[in-house]
FIKOLGU-398727 format. One line per 10 residues: their letters; for each residue x, y, z of C-alpha. Coordinates in pm, whole numbers, always signed. Layout:
a) X/Y/Z ~ ...;
//
This chain:
xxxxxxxxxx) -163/+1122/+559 ~ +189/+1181/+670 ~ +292/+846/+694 ~ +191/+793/+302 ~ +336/+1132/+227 ~ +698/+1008/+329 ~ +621/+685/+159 ~ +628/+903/-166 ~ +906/+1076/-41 ~ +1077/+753/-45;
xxxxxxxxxx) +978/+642/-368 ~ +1094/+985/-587 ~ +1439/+960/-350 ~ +1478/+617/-437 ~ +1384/+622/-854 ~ +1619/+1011/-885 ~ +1878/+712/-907 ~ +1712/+463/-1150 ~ +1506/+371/-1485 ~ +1349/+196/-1736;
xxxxxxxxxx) +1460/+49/-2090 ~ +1223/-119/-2342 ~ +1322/-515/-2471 ~ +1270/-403/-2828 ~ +1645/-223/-2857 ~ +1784/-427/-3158 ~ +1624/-329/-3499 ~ +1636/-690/-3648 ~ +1590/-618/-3990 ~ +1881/-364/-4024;
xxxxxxxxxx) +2161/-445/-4314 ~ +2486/-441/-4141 ~ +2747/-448/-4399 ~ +2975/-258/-4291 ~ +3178/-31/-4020 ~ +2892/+233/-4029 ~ +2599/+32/-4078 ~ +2734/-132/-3732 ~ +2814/+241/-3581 ~ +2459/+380/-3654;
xxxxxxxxxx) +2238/+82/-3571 ~ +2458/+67/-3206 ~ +2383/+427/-3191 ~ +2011/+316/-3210 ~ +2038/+62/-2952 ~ +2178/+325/-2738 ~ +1928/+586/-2780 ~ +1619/+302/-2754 ~ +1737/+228/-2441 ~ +1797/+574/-2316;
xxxxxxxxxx) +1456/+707/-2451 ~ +1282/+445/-2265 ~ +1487/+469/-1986 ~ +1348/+813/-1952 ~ +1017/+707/-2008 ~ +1000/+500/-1800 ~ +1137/+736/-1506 ~ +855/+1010/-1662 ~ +540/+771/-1608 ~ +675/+740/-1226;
xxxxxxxxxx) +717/+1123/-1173 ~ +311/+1133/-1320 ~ +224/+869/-1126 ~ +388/+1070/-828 ~ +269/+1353/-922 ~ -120/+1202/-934 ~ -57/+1074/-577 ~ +7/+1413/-477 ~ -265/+1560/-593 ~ -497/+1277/-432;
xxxxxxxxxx) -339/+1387/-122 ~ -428/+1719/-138 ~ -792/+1623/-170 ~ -768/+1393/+88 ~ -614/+1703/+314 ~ -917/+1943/+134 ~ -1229/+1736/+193 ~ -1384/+1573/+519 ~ -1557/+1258/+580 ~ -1580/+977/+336;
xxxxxxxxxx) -1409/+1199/+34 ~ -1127/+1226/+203 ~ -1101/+844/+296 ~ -1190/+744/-52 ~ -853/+980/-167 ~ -651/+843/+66 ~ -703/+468/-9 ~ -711/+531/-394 ~ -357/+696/-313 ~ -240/+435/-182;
xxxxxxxxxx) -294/+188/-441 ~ -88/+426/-683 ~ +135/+352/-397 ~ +191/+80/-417 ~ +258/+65/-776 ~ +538/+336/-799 ~ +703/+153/-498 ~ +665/-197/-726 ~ +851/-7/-991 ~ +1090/+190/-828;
xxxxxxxxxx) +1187/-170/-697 ~ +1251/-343/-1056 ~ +1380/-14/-1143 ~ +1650/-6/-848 ~ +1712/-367/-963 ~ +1831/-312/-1354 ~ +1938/+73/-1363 ~ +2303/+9/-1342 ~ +2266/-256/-1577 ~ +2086/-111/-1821;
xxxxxxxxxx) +2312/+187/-1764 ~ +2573/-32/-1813 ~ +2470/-191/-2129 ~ +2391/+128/-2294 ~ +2756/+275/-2187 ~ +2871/-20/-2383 ~ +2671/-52/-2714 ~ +2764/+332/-2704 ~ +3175/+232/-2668 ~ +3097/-44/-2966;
xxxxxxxxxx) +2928/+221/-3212 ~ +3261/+460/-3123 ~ +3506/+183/-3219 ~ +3283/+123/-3544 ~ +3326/+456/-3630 ~ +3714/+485/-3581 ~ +3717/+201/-3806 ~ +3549/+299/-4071 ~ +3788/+603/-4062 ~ +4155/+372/-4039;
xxxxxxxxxx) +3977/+170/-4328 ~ +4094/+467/-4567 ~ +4466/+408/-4427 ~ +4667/+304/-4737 ~ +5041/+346/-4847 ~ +5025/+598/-5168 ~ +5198/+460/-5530 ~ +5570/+618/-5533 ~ +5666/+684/-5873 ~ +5994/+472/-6027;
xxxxxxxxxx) +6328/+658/-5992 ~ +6648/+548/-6102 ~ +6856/+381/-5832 ~ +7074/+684/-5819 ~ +6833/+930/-5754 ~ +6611/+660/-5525 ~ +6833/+694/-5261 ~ +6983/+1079/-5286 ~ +6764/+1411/-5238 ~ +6506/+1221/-5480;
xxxxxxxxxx) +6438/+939/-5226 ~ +6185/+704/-5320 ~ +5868/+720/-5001 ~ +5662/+473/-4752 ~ +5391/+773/-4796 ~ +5111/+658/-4560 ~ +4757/+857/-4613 ~ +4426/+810/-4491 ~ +4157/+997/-4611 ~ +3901/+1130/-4338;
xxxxxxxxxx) +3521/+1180/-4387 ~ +3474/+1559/-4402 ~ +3146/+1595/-4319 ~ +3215/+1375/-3993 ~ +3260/+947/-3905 ~ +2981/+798/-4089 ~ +2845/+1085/-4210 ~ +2657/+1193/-4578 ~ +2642/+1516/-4524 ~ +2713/+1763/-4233;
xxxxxxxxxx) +2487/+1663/-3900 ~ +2336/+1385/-4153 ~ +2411/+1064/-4057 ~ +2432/+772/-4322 ~ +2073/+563/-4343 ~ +2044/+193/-4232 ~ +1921/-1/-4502 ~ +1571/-224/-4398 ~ +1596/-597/-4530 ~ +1510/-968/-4416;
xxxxxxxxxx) +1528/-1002/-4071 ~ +1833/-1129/-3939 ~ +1879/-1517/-3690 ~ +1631/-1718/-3747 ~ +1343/-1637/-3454 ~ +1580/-1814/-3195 ~ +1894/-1634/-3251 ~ +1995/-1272/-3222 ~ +2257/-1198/-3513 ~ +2443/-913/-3574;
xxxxxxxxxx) +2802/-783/-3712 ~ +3086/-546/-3660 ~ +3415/-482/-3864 ~ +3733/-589/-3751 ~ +4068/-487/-3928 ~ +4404/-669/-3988 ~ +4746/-578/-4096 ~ +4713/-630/-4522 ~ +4931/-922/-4627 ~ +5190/-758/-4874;
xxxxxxxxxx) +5181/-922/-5261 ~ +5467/-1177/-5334 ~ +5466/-1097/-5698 ~ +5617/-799/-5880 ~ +5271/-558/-5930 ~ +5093/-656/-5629 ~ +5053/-388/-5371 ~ +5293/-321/-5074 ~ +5581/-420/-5277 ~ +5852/-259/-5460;
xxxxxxxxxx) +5752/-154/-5832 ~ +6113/-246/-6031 ~ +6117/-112/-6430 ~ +6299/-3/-6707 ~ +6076/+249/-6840 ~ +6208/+582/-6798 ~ +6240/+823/-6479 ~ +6003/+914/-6266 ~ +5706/+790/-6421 ~ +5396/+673/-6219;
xxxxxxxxxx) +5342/+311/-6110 ~ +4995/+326/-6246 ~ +5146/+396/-6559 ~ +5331/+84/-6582 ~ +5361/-274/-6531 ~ +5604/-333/-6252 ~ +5839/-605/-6280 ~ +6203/-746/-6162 ~ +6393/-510/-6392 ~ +6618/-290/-6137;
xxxxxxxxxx) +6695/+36/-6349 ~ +6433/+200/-6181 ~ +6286/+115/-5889 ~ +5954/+283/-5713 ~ +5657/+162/-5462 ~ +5339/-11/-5548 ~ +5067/+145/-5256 ~ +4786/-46/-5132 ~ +4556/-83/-4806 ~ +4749/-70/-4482;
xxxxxxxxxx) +4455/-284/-4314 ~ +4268/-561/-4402 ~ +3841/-550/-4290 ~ +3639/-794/-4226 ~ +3279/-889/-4068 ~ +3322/-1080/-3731 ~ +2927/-1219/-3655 ~ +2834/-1210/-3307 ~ +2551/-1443/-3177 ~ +2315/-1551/-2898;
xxxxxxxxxx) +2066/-1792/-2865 ~ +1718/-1611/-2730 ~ +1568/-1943/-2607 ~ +1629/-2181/-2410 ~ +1892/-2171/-2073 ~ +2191/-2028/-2222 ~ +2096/-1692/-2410 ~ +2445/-1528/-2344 ~ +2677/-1409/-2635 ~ +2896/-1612/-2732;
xxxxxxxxxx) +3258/-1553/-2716 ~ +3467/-1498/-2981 ~ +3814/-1643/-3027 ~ +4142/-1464/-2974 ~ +4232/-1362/-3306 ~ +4542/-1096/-3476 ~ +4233/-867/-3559 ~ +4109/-516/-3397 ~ +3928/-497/-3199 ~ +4023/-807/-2999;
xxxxxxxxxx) +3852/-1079/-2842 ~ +3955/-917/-2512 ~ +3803/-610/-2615 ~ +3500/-706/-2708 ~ +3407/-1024/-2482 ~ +3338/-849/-2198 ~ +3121/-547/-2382 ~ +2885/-834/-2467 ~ +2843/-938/-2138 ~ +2776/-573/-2048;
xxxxxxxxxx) +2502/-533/-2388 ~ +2338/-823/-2265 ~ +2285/-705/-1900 ~ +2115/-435/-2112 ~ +1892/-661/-2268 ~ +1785/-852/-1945 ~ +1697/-521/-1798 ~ +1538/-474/-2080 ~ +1312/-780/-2055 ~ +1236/-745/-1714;
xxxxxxxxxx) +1147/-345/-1728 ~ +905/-453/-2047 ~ +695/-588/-1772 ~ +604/-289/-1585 ~ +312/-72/-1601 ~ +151/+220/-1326 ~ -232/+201/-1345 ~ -310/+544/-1260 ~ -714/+550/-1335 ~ -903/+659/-1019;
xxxxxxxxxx) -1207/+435/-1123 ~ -990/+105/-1174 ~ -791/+200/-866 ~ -1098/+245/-636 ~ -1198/-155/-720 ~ -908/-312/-635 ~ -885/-605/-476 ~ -668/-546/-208 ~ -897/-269/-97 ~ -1189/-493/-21;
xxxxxxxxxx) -918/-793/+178 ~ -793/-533/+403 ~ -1145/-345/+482 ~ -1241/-704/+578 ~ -956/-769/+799 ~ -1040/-382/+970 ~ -1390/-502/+1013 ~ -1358/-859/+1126 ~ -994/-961/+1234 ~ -716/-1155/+1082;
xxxxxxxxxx) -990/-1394/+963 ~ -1205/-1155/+760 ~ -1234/-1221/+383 ~ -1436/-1102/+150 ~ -1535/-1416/+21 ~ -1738/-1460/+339 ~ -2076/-1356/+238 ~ -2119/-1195/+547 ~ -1808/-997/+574 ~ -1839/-884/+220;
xxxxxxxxxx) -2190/-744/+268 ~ -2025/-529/+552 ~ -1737/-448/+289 ~ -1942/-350/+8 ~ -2130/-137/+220 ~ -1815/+97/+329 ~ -1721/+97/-47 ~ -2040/+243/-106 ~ -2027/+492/+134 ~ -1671/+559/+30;
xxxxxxxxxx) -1693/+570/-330 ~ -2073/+575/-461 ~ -2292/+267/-538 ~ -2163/+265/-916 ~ -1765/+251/-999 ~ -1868/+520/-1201 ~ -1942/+744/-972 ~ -1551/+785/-874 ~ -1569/+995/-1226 ~ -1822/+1230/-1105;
xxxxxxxxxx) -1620/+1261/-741 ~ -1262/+1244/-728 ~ -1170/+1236/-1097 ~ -1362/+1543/-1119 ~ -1165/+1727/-823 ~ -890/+1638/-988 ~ -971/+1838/-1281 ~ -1160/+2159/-1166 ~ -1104/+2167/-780 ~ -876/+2580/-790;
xxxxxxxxxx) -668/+2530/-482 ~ -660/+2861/-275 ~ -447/+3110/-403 ~ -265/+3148/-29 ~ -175/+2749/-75 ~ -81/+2762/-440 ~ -18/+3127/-490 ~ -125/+3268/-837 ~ -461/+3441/-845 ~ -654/+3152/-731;
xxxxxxxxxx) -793/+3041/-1131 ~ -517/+2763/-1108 ~ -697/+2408/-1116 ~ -538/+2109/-948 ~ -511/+1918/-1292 ~ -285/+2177/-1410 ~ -14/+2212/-1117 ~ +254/+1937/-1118 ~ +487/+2183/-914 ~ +636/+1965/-648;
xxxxxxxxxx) +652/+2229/-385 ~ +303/+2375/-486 ~ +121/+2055/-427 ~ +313/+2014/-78 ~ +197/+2365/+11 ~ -180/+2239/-81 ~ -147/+1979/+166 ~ -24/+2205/+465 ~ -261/+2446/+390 ~ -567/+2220/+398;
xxxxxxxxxx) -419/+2007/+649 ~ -398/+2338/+879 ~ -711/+2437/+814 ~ -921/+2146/+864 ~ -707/+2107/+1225 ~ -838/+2495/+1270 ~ -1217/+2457/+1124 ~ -1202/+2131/+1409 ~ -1133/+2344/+1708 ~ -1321/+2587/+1612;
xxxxxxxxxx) -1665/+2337/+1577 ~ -1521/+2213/+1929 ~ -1512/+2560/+2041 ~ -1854/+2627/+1953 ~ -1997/+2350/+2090 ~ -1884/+2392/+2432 ~ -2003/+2731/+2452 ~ -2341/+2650/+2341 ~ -2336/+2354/+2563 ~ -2588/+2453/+2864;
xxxxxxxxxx) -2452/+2130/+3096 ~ -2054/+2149/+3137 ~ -1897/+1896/+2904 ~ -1597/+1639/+2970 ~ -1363/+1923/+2828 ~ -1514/+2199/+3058 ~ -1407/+1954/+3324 ~ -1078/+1953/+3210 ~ -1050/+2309/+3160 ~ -1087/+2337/+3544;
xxxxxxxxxx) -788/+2330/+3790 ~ -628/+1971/+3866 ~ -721/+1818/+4200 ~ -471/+1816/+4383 ~ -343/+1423/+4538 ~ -445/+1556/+4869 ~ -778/+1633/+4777 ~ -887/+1313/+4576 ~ -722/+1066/+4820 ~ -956/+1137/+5083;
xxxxxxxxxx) -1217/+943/+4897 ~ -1213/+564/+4932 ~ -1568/+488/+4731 ~ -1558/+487/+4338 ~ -1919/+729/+4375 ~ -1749/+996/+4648 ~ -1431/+992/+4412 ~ -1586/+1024/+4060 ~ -1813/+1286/+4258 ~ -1519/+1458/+4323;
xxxxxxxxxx) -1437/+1685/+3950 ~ -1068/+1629/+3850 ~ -1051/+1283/+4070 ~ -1010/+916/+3863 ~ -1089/+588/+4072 ~ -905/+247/+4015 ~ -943/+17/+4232 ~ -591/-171/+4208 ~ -433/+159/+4299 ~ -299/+269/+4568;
xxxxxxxxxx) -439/+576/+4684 ~ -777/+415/+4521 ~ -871/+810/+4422 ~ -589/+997/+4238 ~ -601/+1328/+4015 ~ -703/+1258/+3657 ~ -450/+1260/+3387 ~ -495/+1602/+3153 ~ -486/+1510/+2815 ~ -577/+1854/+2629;
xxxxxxxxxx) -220/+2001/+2642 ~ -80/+1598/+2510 ~ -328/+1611/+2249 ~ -166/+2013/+2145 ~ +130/+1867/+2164 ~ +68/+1597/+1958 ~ -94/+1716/+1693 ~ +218/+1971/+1704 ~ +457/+1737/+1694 ~ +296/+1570/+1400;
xxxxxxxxxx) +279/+1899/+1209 ~ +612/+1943/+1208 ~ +661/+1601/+1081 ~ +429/+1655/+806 ~ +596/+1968/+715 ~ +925/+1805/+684 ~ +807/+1507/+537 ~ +656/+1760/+271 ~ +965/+1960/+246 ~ +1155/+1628/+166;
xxxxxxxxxx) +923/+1526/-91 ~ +1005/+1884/-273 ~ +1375/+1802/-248 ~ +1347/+1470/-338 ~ +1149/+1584/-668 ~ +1365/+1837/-715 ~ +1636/+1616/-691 ~ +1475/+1386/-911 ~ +1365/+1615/-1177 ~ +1698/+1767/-1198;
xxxxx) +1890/+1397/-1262 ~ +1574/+1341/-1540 ~ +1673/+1668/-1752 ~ +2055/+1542/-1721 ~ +1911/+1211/-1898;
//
C-alpha cells in the first residue's frame, strides 16, 4: 500500500503544475466584422481553453480522490477485499499517471496559447477605442485673426466607450453575431483590425485639409463648401486612422497546419507583432488536440476487468511466460478473479462500490461524530488519516491473533523458541551432527559453515523494526500526499 500511496503522491505533485484544454476553442460560425467582434470571440477562445483546462485538472483530483478512498478500504478490510481494492486502485493508477503525463507535456503550451489569444483580444480592444481618434472641423477665421489670440486648431479627439472597450452597457459585453461557418472544412479563418495613418484629401473639402472661403467669420466648415478662396481660412477634420480587416489563415489538414505569416506592412499591429502570437495560439490548439484525447475511467466494475489485471496475475502464477490466452493459465487466473472480485462483474457493485458509498469511517480516523460516509469525504488529509488508522489497526488486531495463539498453544511454537535466550556460539558449536545441533533450542546447522552449529539468527525484533520503519514511511508518504493536494488544490482555485 505505501508504495502506491507515494505513486499518488507523485501524480497530484506532478499535475499542481499542469492541465487540460478542449480542441473545440474557435467558435467557427462567429461574424467577425470588426475590432470587437475580434476582442470578444478571442476572449472566448481564452476562457474555452481555461475552463477546460480546469476541467481537465478537476477529473484528475476525483480520480485521485477515488484512489484514495480505494486505499482506505484496502487498509479497512482483510483478505481478498482488500486485494481486490488494491488492484482496482491501481488501474485508476495508472490512468491519472497517463494523464498527468500528456498533461505535463502541453500545460505550458496551452498556457501559452491562452496568454496570447488573451494579448490579441486586448489589442482588439485598444483598437476599437483609437478607431474614434479623429481631428475635429475648425471653423473659418479670417487670416488675421487665424493666426493671433483667435488661432485656427489641429484639435485631436477621440471619443471613449463609457460603459467600457467593447461594451453595450456597463459589465455587458457586446454579442457575437452567429452566421455561416467560416474556411471551408480545411481551413481555419478568422480576422482582426489593423489601423493606418488616414491619407489626407488632395482636393479643397476633403478631410485633413485646410477649409479656404469667403463666406463670413467664423462660421462652421460644415456649414460651407470649402474651397481655394483665402479670405478665410479654417480646418476640415476627419479620421486620424485608417481600419481595416487583415484575414489570418491555416490549413487544418494535411502536413503544414501552421498560420501563415503575414507580410510586413505600415499597419498596427505589425507583422512582427502578431507573427509570433500565432505561433503561440497554435501551440494552444495542438495541446488542444492532443488533451481532446484523454479520458480517466473511474468505474470500479470496468476497472476490476481489465486486461492488464488478468496478464500480470498470469505472469505471478506462471513466470515470464504466463498468458492468459493459455487455457491453462487462464483457468488458474479466472479463478483468483473470482475469489477476488465475485463470479459476476457485477458483483464489484454489491462489494466495493458499495463501501464506497456507505462504509462511516471511525470517527477517531475521520473525526466528526462517526455518521460521515466514505463517499462523502474528499478531504485530502481525512482520507490519509483513514489509511493510518486502519493500517495501525489491522498491524494491532495481527499481533494480537498471534498473541492469542501462542498462549493457547499447549506445544511451544517456533516463536516461543525465539522468545527464549540466544545460544550462545560456545554452546551450539559443540555439536558437529545436524540432529544434536537442531536438538539443541536456539542452535541453526549448515553444513558449509564453519563452526557447522552456530546460534540462530532472531528475527522478531527485525521484523518490529521493520514494520516500524515502514510506518513511518507510510506516514510520510501520507503526509506528502496532503501537501501535495493541498498544494494542488490551492494552484486549482488560483485557475
Amino acid at each position: 500500500m505505501a508504495q502506491t500511496t507515494a505513486t499518488i503522491a507523485f501524480v497530484v505533485f506532478v499535475t499542481a503544475n499542469l492541465g487540460s484544454v478542449n480542441s473545440e476553442l474557435h467558435d467557427t460560425k462567429a461574424e467577425l466584422k470588426k475590432a470587437c467582434d475580434t476582442a470578444t470571440y478571442f476572449r472566448q477562445v481564452s476562457e474555452n481553453g481555461h475552463r477546460h483546462l480546469k476541467a481537465a485538472l478537476s477529473s484528475v483530483t476525483a480520480a485521485v480522490t477515488k484512489a484514495n478512498k480505494l486505499l482506505v478500504l484496502s487498509a479497512r478490510n482483510n483478505g481478498n477485499q482488500a486485494q481486490a481494492a488494491q488492484l482496482i486502485a491501481s488501474q485508476l493508477l495508472k490512468q491519472i499517471q497517463t494523464t498527468a503525463k500528456t498533461l505535463e507535456q502541453n500545460t505550458a503550451d496551452a498556457l501559452e496559447g491562452i496568454a496570447a489569444a488573451n494579448r490579441i483580444s486586448g489589442s482588439q480592444e485598444l483598437i476599437a477605442e483609437l478607431e474614434t481618434t479623429l481631428i475635429a472641423d475648425n471653423n473659418v477665421r479670417t487670416l488675421a485673426d487665424a493666426v493671433n489670440s483667435q488661432l485656427v486648431k489641429v484639435k485631436p479627439e477621440i471619443t471613449a466607450n463609457k460603459n467600457g472597450a467593447c461594451q453595450k452597457a456597463e459589465n455587458q459585453r457586446e454579442d457575437l453575431t452567429s452566421g455561416g461557418t467560416r474556411g471551408d472544412g480545411q481551413t481555419l479563418t478568422w480576422s482582426l483590425t489593423a489601423l493606418e495613418a488616414n491619407t489626407p484629401g488632395t482636393t479643397p473639402n476633403q478631410p485633413l485639409t485646410l477649409c479656404g472661403s469667403n463666406t463670413g467669420d467664423n462660421r462652421a466648415v460644415s456649414a460651407i463648401t470649402c474651397d481655394t478662396q483665402t479670405t478665410q481660412i479654417g480646418i476640415k477634420g476627419g479620421n486620424v486612422f485608417k481600419a481595416s480587416r487583415v484575414d489570418i489563415t491555416r490549413k487544418t489538414t494535411g502536413v503544414n497546419t501552421e498560420y501563415t505569416d503575414l507580410a510586413d506592412s505600415t499597419k498596427v499591429p505589425t507583422a512582427k507583432t502578431l507573427n509570433p502570437e500565432l505561433k503561440l495560439l497554435r501551440k494552444l490548439e495542438k495541446a488542444a488536440e492532443e488533451l481532446e484525447k484523454l479520458s480517466i475511467n473511474n468505474d470500479a466494475t470496468t476497472l476490476a476487468q481489465q486486461e492488464q489485471i488478468k496478464s500480470v496475475i498470469a505472469k505471478a502464477l506462471d513466470g515470464e511466460e504466463g498468458s492468459y490466452s493459455k487455457p491453462e493459465t487462464k483457468t488458474k487466473v479466472d479463478a483468483i478473479l473470482k475469489e477476488l472480485f465475485g463470479d459476476k462483474a457485477e458483483n464489484v457493485k454489491t462489494t466495493i462500490d458499495q463501501d464506497l458509498k456507505e462504509l462511516k469511517p471511525s470517527k477517531a480516523a475521520v473525526g466528526g461524530n462517526g455518521e460521515k460516509k466514505l463517499e462523502t469525504i474528499n478531504d485530502p488529509k481525512e482520507l490519509a488519516d483513514a489509511q493510518i488508522y486502519y493500517t495501525v489497526k489491522n498491524y494491532i488486531a495481527d499481533q494480537e491473533e498471534k498473541k492469542k495463539k501462542q498462549a493457547g498453544s499447549s506445544c511451544p511454537t517456533k516463536a516461543d523458541k525465539a522468545s527464549e535466550p540466544p545460544k550462545s556460539a560456545d554452546e551450539c558449536k559443540k555439536h558437529n551432527t545436524e540432529k544434536a545441533c537442531k536438538d539443541e533450542t536456539g542452535c541453526d546447522f549448515d553444513e558449509t559453515k564453519d563452526p557447522k552449529c552456530f546460534p540462530k539468527v532472531e528475527t522478531d525484533k527485525k521484523d518490529e523494526k521493520s514494520f516500524s520503519r515502514n510506518l513511518r514511511v507510510s506516514v510520510s508518504q501520507e503526509f506528502f500526499v496532503f501537501m501535495s493536494l493541498t498544494q494542488f488544490e490551492d494552484f486549482f482555485s488560483k485557475l
